[in-house]
N, CA, C and O of each residue as an XYZ file, in Angstrom:
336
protein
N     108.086    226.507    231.849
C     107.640    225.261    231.288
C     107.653    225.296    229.759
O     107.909    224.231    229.197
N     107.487    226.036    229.248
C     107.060    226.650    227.594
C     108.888    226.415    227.069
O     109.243    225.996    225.967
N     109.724    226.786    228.115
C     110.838    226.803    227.335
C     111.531    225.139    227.554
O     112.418    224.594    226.898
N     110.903    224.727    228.490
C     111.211    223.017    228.339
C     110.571    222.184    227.127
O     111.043    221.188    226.579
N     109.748    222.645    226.940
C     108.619    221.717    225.961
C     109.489    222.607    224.496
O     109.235    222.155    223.380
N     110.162    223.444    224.565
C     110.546    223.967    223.014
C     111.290    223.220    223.210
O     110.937    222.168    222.678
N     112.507    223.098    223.873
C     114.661    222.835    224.213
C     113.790    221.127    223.619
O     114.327    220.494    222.709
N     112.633    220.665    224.199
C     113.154    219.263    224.021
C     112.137    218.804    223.137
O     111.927    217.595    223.241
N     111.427    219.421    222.278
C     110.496    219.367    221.188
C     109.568    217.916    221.569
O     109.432    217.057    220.697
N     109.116    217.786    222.583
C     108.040    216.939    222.517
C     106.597    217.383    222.363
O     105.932    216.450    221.913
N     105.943    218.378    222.557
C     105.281    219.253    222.632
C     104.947    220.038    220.887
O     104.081    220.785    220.431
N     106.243    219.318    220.316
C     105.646    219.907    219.028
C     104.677    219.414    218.620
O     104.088    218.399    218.990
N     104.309    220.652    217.233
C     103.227    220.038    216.765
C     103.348    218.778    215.793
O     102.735    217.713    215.738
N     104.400    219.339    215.041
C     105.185    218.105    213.807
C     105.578    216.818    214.644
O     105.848    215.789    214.024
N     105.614    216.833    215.862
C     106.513    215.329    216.654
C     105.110    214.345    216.828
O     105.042    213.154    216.526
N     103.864    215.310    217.482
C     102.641    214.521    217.582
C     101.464    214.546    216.269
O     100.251    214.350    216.327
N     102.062    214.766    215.463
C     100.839    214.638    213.936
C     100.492    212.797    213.751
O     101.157    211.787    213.519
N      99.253    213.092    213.979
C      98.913    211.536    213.366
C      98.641    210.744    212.560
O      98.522    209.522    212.474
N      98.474    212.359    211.428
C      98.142    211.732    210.089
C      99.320    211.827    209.436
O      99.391    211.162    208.402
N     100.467    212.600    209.810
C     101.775    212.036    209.476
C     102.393    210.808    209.489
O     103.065    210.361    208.558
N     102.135    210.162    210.719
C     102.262    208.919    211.398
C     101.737    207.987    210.462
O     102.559    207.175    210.038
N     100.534    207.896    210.020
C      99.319    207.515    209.553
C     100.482    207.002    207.680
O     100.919    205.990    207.133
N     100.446    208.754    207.406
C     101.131    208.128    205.790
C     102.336    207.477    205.826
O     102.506    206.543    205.043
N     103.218    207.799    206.599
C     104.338    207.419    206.628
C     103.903    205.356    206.970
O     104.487    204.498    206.309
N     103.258    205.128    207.634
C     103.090    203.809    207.975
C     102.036    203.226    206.201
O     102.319    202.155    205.663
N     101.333    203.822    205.832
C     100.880    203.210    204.784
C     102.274    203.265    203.652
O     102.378    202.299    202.895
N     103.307    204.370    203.552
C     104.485    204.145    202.380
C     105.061    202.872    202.458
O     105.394    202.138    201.527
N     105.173    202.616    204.110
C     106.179    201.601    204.623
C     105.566    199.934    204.198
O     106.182    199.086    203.552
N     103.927    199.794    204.899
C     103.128    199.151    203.546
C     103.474    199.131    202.229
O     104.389    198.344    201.984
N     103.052    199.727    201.318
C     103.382    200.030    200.345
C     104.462    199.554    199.406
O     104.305    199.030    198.303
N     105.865    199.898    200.194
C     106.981    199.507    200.230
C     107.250    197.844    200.098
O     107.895    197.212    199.262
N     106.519    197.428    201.224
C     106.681    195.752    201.813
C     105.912    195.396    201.085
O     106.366    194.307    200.733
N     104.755    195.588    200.429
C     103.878    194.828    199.691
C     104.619    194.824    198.107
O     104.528    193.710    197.591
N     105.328    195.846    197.246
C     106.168    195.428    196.302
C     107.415    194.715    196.389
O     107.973    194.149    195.449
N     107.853    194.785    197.699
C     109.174    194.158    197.790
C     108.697    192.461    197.555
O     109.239    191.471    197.062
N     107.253    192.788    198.268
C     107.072    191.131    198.694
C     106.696    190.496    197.683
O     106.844    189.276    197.610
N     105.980    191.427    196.445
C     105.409    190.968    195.085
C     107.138    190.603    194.071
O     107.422    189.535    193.528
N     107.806    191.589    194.099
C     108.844    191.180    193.475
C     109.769    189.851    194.165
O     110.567    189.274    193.426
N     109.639    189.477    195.386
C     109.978    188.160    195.776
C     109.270    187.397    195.413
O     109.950    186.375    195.326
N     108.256    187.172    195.108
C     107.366    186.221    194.674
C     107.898    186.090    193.173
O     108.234    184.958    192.826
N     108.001    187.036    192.330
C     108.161    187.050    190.997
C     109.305    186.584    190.855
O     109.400    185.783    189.925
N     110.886    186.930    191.850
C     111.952    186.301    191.590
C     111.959    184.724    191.786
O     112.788    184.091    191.133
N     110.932    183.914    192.797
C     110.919    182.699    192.792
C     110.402    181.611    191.716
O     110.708    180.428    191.570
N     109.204    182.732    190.781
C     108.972    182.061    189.941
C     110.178    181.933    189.181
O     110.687    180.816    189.096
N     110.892    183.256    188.423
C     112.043    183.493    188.074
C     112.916    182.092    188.044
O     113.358    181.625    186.994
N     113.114    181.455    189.412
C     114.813    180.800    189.742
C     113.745    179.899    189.313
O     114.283    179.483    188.287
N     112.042    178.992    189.386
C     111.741    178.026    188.868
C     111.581    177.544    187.100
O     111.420    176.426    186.610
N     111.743    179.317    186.247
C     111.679    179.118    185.175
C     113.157    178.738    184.369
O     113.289    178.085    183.334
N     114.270    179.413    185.259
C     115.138    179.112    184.754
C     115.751    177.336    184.810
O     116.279    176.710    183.891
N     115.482    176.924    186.057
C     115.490    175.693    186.733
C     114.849    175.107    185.331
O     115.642    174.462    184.645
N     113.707    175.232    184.899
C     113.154    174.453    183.620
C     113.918    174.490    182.804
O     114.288    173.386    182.405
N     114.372    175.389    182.322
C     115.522    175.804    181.283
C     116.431    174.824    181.107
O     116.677    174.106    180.137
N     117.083    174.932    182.633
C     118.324    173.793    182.475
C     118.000    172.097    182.408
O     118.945    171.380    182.078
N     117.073    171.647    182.624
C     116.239    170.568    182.829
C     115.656    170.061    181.310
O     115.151    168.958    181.098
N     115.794    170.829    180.598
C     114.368    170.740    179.223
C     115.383    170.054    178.287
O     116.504    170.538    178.134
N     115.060    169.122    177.770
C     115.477    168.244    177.036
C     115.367    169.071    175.276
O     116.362    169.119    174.553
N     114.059    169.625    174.864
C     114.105    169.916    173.938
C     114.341    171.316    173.729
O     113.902    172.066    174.601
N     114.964    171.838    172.722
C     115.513    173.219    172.269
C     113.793    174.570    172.253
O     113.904    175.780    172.454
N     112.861    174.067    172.054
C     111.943    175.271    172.519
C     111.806    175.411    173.539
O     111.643    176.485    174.118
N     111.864    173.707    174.260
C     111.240    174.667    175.671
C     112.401    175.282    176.253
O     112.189    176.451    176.573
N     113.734    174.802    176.529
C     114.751    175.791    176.678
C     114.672    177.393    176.807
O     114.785    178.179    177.747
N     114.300    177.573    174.725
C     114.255    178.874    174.876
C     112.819    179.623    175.760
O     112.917    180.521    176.597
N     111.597    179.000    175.321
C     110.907    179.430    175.975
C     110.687    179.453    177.686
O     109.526    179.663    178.037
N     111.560    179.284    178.624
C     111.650    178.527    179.654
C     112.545    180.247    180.158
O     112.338    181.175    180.939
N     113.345    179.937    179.360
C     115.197    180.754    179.982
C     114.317    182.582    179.041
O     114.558    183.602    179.687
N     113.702    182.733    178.095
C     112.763    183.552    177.595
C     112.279    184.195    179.028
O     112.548    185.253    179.596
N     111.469    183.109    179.343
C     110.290    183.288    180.355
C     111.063    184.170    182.062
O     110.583    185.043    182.786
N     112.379    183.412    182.132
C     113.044    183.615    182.571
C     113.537    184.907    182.886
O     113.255    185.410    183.973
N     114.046    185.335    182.287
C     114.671    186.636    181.398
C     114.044    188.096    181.978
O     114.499    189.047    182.614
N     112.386    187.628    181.237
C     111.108    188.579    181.205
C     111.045    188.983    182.703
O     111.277    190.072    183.228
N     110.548    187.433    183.404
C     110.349    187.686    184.987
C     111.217    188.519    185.605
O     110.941    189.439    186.376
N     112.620    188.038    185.114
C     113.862    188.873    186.400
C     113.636    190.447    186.259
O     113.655    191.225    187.213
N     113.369    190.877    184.630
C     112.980    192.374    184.515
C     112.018    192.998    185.490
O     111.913    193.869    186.353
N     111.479    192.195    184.950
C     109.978    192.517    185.952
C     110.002    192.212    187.168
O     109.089    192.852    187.688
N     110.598    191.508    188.046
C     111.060    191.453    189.196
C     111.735    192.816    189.885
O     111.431    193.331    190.961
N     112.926    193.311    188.753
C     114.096    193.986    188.916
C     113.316    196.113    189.200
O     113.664    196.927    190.054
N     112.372    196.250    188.185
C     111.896    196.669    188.102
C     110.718    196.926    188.918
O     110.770    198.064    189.383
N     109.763    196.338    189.232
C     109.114    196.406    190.436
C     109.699    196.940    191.826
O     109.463    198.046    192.310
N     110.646    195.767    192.467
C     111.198    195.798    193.477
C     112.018    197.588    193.429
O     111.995    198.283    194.445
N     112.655    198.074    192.165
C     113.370    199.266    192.337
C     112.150    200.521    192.239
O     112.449    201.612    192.725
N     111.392    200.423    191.889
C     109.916    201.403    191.694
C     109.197    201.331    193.395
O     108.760    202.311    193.999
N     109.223    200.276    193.779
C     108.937    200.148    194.880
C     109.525    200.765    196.305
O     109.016    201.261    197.310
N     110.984    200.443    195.810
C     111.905    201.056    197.188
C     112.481    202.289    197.364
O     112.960    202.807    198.373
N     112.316    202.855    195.757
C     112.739    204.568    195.268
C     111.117    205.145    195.077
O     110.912    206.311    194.737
């Protein structure tokens, strides 16, 4: 029996750890909760640029397509800190 439970490793100890289980499910959290923050940030993103193209006068433009700019970094950045 001892040599069935090795050949097919269910019986290990590493296969049934729960606090392995445990971190690995909070990274995966973790993971989804920046992905989901940097989606949020890219939508503001496509609404600041959207102003941009819309703005009649030359500040808000820049400050708009500015604003723009900042977010996608920070979007870009998050989301890659998050998934590496």
């Amino acid at each position: 029996m001892l040599r069935a439970e090795a050949a097919s490793g269910i019986a290990s100890p590493g296969v049934l750890d729960p606090d392995r289980a445990a971190a690995e499910a909070n990274d995966i959290r973790t993971r989804v909760r920046g992905l989901r923050l940097g989606a949020f940030v890219l939508l503001i993103t496509v609404a600041a640029f959207t102003a941009a193209q819309f703005a009649s006068r030359r500040e808000v433009w820049w400050a708009a397509a500015g604003l723009g700019v900042v977010l996608y970094g920070v979007a870009t950045v998050t989301t890659f800190v998050t998934v590496w």
